[in-house]
Biopython code that builds the backbone (N, CA, C, O; Angstrom):
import numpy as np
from Bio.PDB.StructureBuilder import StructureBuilder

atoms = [
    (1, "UNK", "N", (85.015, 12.056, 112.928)),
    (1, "UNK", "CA", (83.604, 12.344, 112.784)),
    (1, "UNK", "C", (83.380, 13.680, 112.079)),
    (1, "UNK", "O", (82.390, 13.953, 111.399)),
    (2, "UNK", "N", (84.660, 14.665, 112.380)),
    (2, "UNK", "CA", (83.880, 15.624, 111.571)),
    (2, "UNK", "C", (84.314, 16.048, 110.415)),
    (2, "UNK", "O", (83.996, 17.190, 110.082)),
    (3, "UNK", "N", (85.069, 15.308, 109.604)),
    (3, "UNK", "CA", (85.522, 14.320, 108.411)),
    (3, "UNK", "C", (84.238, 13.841, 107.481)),
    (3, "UNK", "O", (83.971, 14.021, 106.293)),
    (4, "UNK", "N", (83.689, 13.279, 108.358)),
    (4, "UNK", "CA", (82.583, 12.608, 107.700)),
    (4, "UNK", "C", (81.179, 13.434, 107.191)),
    (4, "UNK", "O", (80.342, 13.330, 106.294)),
    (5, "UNK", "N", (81.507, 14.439, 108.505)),
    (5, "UNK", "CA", (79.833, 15.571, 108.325)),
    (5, "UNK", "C", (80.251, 16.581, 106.487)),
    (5, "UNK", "O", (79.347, 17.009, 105.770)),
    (6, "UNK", "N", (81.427, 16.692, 106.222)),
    (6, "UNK", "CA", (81.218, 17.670, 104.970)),
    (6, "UNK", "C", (81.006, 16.247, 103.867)),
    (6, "UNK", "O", (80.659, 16.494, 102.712)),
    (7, "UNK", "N", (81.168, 15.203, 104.169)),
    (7, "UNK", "CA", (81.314, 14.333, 102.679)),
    (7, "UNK", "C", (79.891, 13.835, 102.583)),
    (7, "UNK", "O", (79.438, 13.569, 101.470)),
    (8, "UNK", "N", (78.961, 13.652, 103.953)),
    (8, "UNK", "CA", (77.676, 13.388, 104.257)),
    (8, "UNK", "C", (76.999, 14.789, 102.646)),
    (8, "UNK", "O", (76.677, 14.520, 101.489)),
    (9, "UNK", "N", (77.046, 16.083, 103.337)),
    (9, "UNK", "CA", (76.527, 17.041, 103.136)),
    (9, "UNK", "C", (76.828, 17.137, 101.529)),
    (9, "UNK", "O", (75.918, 17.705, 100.926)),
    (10, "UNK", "N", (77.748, 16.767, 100.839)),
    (10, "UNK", "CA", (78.357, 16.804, 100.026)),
    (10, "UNK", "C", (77.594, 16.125, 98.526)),
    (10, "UNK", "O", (77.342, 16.424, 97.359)),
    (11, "UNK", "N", (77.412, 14.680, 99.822)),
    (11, "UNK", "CA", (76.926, 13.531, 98.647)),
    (11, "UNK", "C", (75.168, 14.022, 98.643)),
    (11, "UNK", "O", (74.489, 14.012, 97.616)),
    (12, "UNK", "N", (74.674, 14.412, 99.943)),
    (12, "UNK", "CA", (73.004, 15.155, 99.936)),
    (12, "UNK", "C", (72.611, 16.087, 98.872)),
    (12, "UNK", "O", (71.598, 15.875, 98.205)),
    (13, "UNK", "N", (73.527, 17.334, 98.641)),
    (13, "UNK", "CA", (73.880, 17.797, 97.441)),
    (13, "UNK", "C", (73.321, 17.532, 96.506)),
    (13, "UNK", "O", (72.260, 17.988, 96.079)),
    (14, "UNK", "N", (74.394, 16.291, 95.846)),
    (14, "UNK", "CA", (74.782, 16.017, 94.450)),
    (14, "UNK", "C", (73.510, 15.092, 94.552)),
    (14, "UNK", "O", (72.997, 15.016, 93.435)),
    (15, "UNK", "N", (72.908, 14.457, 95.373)),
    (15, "UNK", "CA", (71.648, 13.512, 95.109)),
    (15, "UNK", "C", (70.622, 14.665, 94.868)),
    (15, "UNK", "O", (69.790, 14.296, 94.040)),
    (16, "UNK", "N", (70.356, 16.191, 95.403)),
    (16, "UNK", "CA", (69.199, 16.535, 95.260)),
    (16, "UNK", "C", (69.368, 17.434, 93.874)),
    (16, "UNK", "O", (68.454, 18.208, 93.592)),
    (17, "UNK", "N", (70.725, 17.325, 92.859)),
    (17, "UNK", "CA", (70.896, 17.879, 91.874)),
    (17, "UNK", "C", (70.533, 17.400, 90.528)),
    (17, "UNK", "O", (70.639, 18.081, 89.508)),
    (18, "UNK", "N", (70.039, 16.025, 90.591)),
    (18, "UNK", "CA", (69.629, 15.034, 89.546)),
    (18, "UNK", "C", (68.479, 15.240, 89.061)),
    (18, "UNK", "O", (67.536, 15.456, 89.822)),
    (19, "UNK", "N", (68.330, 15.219, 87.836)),
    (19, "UNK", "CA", (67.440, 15.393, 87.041)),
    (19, "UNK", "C", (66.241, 14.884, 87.681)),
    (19, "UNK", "O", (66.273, 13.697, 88.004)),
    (20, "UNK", "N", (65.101, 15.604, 87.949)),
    (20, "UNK", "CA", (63.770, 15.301, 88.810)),
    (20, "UNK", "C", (62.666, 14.823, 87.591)),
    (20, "UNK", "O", (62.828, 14.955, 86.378)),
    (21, "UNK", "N", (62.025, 14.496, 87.978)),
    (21, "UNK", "CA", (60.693, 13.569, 87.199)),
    (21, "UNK", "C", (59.618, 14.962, 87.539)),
    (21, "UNK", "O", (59.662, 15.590, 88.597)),
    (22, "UNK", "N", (58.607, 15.287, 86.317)),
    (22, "UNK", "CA", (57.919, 16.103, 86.356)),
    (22, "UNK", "C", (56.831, 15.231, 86.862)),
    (22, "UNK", "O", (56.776, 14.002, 86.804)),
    (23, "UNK", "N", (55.632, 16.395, 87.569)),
    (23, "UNK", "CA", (54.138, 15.558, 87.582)),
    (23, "UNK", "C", (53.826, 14.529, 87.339)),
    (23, "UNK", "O", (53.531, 13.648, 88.146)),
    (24, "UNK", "N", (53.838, 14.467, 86.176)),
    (24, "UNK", "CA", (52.628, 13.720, 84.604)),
    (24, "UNK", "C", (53.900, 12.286, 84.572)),
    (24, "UNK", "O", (53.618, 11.142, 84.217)),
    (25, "UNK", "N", (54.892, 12.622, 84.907)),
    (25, "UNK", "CA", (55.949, 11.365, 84.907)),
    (25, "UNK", "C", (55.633, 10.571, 86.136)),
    (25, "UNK", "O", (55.322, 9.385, 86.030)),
    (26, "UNK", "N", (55.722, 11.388, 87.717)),
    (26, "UNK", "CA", (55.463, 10.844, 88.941)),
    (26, "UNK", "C", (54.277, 10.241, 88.691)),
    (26, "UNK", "O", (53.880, 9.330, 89.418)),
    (27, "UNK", "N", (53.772, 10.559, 87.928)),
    (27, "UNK", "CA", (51.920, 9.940, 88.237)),
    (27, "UNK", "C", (51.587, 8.254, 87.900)),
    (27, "UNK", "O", (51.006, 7.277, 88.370)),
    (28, "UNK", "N", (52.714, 8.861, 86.294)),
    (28, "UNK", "CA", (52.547, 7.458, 85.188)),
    (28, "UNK", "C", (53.564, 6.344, 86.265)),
    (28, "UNK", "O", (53.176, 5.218, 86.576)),
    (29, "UNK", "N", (54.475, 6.751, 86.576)),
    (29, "UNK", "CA", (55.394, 5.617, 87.252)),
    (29, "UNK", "C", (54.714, 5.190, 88.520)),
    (29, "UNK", "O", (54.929, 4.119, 89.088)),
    (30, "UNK", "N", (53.936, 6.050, 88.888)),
    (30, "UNK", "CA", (52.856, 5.203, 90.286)),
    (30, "UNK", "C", (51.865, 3.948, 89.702)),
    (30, "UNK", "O", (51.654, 2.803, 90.102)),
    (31, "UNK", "N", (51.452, 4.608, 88.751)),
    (31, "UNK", "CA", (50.253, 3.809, 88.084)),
    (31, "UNK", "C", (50.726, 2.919, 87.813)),
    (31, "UNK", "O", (50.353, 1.793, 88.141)),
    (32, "UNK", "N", (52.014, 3.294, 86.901)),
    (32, "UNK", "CA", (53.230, 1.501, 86.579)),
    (32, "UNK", "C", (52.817, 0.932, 88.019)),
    (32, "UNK", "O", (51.746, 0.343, 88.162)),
    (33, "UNK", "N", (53.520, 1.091, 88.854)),
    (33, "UNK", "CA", (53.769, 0.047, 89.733)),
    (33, "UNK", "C", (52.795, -0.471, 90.591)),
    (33, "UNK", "O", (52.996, -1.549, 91.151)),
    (34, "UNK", "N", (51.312, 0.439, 90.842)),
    (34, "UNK", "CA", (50.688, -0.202, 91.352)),
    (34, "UNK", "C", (49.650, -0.806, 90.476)),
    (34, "UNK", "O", (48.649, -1.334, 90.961)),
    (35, "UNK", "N", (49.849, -0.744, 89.291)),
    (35, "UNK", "CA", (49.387, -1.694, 88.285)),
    (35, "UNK", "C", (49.866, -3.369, 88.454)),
    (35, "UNK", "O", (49.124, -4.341, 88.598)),
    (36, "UNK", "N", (51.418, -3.329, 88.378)),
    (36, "UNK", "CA", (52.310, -3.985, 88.600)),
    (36, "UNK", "C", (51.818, -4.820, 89.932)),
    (36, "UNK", "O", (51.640, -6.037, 89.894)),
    (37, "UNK", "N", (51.615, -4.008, 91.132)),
    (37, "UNK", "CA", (51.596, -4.713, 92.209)),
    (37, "UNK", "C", (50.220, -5.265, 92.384)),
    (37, "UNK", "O", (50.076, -6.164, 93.213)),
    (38, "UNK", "N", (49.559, -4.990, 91.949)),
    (38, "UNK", "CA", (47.700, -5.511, 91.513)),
    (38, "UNK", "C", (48.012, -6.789, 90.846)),
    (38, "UNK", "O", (47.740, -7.816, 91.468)),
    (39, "UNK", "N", (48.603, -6.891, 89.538)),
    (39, "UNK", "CA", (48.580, -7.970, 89.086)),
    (39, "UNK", "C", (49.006, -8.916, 89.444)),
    (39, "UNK", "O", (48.453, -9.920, 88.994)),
    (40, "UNK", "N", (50.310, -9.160, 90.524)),
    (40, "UNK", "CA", (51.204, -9.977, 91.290)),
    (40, "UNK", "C", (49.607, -10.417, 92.428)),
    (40, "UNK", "O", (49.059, -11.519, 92.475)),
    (41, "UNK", "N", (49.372, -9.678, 92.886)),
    (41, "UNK", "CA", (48.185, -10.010, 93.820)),
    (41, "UNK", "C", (46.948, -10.552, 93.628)),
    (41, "UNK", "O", (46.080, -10.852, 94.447)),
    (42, "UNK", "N", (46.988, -10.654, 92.206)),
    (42, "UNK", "CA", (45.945, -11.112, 91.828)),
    (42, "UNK", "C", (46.618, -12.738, 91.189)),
    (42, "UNK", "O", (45.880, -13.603, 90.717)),
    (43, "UNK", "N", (47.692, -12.841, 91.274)),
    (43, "UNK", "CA", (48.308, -14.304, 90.770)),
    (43, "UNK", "C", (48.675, -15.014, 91.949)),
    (43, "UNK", "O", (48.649, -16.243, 92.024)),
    (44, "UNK", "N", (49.051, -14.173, 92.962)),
    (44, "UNK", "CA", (49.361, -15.008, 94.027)),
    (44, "UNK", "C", (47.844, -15.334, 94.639)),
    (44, "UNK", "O", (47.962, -16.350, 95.324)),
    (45, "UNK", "N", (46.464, -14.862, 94.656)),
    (45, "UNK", "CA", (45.457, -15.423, 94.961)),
    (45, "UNK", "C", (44.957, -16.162, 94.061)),
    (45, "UNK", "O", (44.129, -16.993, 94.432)),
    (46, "UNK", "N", (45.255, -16.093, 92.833)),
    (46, "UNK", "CA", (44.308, -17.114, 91.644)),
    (46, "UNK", "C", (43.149, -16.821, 91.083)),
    (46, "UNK", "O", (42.090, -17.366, 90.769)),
    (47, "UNK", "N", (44.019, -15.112, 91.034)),
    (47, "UNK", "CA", (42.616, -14.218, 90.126)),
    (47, "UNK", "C", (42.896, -13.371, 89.350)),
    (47, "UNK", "O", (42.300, -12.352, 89.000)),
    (48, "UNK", "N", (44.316, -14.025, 88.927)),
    (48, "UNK", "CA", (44.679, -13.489, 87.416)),
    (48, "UNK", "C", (43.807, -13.439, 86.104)),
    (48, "UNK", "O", (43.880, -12.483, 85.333)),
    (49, "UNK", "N", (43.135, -14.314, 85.930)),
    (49, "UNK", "CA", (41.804, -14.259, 84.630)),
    (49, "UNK", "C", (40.381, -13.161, 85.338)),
    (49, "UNK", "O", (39.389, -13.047, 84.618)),
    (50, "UNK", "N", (40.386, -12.682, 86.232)),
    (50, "UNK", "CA", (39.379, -12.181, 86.470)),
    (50, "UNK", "C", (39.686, -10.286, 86.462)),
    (50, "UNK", "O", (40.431, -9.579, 87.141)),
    (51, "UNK", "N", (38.905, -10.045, 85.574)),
    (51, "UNK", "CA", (39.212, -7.944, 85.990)),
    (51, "UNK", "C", (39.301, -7.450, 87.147)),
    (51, "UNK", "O", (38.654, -7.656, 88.173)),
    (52, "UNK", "N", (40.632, -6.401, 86.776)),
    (52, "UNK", "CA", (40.370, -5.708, 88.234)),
    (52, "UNK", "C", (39.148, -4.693, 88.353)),
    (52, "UNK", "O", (38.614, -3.965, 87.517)),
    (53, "UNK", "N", (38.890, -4.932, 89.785)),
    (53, "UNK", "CA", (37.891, -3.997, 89.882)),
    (53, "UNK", "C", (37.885, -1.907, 89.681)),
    (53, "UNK", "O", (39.041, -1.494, 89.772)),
    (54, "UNK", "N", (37.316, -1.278, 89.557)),
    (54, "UNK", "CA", (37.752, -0.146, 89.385)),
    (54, "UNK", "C", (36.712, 0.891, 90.417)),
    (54, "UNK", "O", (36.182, 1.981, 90.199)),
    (55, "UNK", "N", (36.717, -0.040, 91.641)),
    (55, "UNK", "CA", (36.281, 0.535, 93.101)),
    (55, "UNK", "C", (36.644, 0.087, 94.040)),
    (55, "UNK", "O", (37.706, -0.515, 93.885)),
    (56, "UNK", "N", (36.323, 0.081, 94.860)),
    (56, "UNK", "CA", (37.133, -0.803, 96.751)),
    (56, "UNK", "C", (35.768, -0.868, 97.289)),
    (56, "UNK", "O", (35.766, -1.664, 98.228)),
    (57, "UNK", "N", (34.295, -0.227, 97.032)),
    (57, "UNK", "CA", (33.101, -0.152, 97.436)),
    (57, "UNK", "C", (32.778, -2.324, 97.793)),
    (57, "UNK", "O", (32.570, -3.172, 96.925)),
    (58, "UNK", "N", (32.847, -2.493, 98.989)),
    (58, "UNK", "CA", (32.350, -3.734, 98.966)),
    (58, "UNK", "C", (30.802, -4.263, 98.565)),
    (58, "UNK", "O", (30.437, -5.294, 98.000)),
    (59, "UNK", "N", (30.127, -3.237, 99.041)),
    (59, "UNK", "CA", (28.534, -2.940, 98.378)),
    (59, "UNK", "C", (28.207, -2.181, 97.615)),
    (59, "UNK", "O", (27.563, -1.156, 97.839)),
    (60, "UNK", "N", (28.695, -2.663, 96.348)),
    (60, "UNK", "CA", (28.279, -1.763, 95.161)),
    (60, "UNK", "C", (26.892, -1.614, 94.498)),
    (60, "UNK", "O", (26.405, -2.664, 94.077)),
    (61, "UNK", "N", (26.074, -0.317, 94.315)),
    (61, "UNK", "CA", (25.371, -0.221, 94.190)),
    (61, "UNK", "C", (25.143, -0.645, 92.581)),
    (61, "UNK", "O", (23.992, -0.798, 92.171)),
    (62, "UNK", "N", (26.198, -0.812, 91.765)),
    (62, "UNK", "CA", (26.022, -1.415, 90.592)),
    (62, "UNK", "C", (25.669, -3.071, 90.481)),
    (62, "UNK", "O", (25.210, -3.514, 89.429)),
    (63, "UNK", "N", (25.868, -3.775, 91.417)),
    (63, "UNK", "CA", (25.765, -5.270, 91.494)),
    (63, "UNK", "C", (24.535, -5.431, 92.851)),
    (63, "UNK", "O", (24.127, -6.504, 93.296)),
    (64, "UNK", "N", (24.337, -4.774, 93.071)),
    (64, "UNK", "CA", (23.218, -4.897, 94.298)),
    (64, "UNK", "C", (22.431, -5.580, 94.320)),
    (64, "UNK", "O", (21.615, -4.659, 94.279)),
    (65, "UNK", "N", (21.639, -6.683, 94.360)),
    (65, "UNK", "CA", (20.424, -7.171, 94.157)),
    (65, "UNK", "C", (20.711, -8.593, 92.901)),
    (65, "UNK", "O", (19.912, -9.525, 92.803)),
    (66, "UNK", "N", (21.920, -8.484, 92.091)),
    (66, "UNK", "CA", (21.977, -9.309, 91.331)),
    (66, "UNK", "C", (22.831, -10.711, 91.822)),
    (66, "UNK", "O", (23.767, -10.513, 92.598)),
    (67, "UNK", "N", (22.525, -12.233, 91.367)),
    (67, "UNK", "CA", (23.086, -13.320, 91.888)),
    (67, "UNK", "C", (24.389, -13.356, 91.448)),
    (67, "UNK", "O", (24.867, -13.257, 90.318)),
    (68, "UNK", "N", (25.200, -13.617, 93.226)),
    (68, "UNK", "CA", (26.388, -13.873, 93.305)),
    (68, "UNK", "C", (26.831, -14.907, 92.202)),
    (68, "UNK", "O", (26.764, -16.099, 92.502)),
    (69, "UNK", "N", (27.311, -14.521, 90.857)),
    (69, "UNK", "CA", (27.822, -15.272, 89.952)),
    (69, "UNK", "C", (29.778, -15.345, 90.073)),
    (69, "UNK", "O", (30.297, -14.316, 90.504)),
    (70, "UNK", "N", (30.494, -16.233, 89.791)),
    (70, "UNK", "CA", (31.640, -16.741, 90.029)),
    (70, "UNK", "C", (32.594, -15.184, 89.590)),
    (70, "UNK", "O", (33.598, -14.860, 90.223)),
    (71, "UNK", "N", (32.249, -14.674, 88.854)),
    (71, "UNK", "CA", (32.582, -13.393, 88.178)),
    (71, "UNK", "C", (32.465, -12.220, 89.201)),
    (71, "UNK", "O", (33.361, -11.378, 89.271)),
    (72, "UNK", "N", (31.099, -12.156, 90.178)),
    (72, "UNK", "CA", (31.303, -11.200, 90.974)),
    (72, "UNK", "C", (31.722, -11.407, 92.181)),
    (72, "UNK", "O", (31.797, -10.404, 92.890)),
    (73, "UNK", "N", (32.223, -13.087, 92.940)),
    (73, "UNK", "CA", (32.677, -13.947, 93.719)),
    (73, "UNK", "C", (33.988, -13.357, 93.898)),
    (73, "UNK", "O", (34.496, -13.299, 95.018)),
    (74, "UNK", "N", (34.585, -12.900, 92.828)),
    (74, "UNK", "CA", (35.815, -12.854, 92.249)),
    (74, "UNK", "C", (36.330, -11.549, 92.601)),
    (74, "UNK", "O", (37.274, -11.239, 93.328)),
    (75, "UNK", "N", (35.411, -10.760, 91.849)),
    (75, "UNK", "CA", (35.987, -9.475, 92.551)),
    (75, "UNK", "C", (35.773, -8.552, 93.788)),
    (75, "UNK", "O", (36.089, -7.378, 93.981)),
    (76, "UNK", "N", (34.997, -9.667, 94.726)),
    (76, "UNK", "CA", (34.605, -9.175, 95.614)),
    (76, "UNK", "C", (35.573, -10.275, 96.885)),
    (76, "UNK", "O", (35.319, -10.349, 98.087)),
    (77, "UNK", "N", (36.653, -10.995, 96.154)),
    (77, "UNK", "CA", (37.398, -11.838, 96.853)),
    (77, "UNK", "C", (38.631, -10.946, 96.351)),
    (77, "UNK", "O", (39.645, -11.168, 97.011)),
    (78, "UNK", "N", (38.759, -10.146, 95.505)),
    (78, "UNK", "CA", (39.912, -9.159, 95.030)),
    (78, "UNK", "C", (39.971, -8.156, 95.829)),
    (78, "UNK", "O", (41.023, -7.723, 96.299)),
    (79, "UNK", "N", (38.652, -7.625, 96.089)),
    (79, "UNK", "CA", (38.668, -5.917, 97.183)),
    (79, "UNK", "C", (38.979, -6.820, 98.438)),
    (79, "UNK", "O", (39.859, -6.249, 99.081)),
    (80, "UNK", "N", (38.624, -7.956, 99.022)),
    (80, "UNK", "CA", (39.104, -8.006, 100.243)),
    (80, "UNK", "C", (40.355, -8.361, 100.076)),
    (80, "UNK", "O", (41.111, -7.846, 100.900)),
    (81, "UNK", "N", (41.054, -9.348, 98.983)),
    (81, "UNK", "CA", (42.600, -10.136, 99.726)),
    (81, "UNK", "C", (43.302, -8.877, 99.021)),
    (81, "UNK", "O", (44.347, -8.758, 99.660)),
    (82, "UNK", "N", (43.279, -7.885, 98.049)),
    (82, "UNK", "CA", (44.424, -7.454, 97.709)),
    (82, "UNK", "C", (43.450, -5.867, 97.957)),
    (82, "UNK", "O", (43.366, -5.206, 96.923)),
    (83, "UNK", "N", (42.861, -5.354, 99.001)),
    (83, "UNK", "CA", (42.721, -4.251, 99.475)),
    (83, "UNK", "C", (43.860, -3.086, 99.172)),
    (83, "UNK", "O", (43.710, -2.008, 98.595)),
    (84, "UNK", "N", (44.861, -3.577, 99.664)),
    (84, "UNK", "CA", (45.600, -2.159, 99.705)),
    (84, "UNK", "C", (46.690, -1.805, 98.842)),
    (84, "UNK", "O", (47.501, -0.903, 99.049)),
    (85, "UNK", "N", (46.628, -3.007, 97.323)),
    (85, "UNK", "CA", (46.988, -2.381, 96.384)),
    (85, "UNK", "C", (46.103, -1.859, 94.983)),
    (85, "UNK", "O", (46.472, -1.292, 93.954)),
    (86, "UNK", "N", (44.426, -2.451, 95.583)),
    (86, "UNK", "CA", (43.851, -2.301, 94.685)),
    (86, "UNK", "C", (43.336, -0.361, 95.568)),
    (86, "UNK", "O", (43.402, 0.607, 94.810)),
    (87, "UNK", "N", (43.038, -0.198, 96.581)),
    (87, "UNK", "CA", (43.288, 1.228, 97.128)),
    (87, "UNK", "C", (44.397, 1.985, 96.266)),
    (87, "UNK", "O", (44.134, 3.010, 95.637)),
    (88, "UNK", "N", (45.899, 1.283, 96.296)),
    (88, "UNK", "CA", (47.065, 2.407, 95.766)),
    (88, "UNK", "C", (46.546, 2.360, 94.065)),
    (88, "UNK", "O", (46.346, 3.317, 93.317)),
    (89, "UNK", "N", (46.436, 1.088, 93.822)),
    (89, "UNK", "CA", (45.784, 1.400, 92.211)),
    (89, "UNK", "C", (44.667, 2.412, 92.027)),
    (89, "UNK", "O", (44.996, 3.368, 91.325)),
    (90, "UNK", "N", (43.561, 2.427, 92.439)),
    (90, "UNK", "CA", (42.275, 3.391, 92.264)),
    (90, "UNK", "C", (43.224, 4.935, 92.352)),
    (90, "UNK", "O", (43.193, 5.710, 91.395)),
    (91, "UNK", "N", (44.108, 5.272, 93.707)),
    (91, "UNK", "CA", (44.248, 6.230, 93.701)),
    (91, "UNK", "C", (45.228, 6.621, 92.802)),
    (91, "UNK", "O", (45.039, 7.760, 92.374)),
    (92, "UNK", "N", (46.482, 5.904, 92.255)),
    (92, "UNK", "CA", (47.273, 6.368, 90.824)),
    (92, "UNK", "C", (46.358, 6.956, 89.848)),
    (92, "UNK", "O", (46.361, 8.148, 89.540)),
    (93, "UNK", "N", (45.369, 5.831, 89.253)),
    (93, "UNK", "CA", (44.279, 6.291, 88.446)),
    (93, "UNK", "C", (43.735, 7.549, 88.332)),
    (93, "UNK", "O", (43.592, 8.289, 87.358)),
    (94, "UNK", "N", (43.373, 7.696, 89.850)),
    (94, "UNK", "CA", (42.633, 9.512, 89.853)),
    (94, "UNK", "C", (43.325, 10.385, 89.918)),
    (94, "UNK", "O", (43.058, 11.542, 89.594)),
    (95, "UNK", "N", (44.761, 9.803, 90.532)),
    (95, "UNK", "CA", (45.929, 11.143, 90.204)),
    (95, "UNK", "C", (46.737, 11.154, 89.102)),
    (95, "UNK", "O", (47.804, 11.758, 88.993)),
    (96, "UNK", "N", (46.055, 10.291, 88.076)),
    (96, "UNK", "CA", (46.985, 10.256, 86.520)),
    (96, "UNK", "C", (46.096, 10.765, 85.377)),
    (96, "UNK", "O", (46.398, 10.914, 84.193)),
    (97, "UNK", "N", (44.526, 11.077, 86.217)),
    (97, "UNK", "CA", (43.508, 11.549, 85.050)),
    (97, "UNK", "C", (42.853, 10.574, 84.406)),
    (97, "UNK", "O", (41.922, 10.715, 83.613)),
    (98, "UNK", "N", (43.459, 9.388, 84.835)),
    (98, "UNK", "CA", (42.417, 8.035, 84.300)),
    (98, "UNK", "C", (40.945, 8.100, 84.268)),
    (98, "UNK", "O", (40.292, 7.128, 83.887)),
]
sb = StructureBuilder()
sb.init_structure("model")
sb.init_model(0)
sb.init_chain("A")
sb.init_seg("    ")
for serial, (resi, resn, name, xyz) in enumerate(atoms, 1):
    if name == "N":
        sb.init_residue(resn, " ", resi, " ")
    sb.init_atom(name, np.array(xyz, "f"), 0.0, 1.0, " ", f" {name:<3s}", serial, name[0])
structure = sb.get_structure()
């Protein structure tokens, strides 16, 4: 066992010595993927042809008052089934300067 504690410490090291991703890189590779994971969620519900939304607001004061057309059916069936990657998407966005 105590064999093992310097090769542990060793390999912790050499992992925290690797070339690191700046900011503006961390940001873009979030946005990749929860771009990525939006669109999967939107195919596994069958709302790949429809835009993503670019709020989580279920009562948007931009659509307020106007008839539920198949278009706003849509993205208001997007903020509920894929909530919490269209959440990680909005927030990549505001932390990438979108």
């Amino acid at each position: 066992m105590k064999r093992a504690i310097p090769i542990v410490v060793a390999m912790l090291v050499v992992a925290g010595c690797g070339p690191s991703e700046n900011p503006a890189q961390k940001a873009a590779a979030r946005l990749a993927k929860a771009e990525a994971a939006m669109e999967t969620c939107k195919q596994n519900n069958g709302l790949a042809a429809s835009p993503t939304p670019a709020t989580v607001i279920l009562d948007d004061p931009a659509t307020r008052g106007q008839p539920l057309t198949p278009e706003l059916a849509d993205q208001l069936r997007m903020k509920v089934q894929c909530r919490r990657e269209l959440d990680e998407l909005v927030a990549a966005r505001r932390d990438a300067g979108k």
